[in-house]
C-alpha positions, -999 to +999 in steps of 0.1 A: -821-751+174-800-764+205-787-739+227-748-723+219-724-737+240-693-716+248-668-741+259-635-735+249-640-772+228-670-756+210-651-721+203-623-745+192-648-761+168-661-728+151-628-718+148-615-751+124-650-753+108-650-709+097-611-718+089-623-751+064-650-726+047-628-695+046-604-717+028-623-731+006-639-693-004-599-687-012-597-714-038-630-707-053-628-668-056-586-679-068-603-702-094-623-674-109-657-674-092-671-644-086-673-638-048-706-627-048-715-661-060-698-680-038-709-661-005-749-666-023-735-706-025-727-703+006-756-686+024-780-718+004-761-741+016-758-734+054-794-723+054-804-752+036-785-777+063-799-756+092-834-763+073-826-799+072-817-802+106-839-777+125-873-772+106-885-740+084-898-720+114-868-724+137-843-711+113-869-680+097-866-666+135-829-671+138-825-649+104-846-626+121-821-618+143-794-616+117-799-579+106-790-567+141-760-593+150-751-581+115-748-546+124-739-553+159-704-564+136-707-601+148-701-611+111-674-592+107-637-611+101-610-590+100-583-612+073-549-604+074-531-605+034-504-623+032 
């Protein structure tokens, strides 16, 4: 998996990309789906491009990693209700 870059471009990037899916997690949960299936949706299809993209074995030791970065609150958005 290539290496994080932490450019303001790249942070830029995340940003719009997290602001596409977030949106589109709106629309779907507003439409009736249940949230829980959107985020399992979700979770298959990101781990299924990273599979794509990177190999089986790369991405099995980067969700290794996810229970602590999960606890360490780097998943963790804070939405604002409008």
């Amino acid at each position: 998996m290539p290496e994080e870059d932490n450019g303001e471009e790249a942070q830029r990037s995340r940003q719009a990309a997290l602001r596409y899916i977030l949106d589109a997690w709106e629309e779907a949960v507003y439409d009736g789906l249940d949230p829980d299936c959107v985020a399992t949706a979700a979770i298959f299809a990101a781990l299924s491009d990273m599979i794509a993209s990177y190999g089986e074995e790369p991405v099995a030791i980067m969700a290794e990693r996810l229970p602590q970065r999960i606890r360490n609150g780097e998943f963790t958005v804070i939405r604002t209700l409008q």
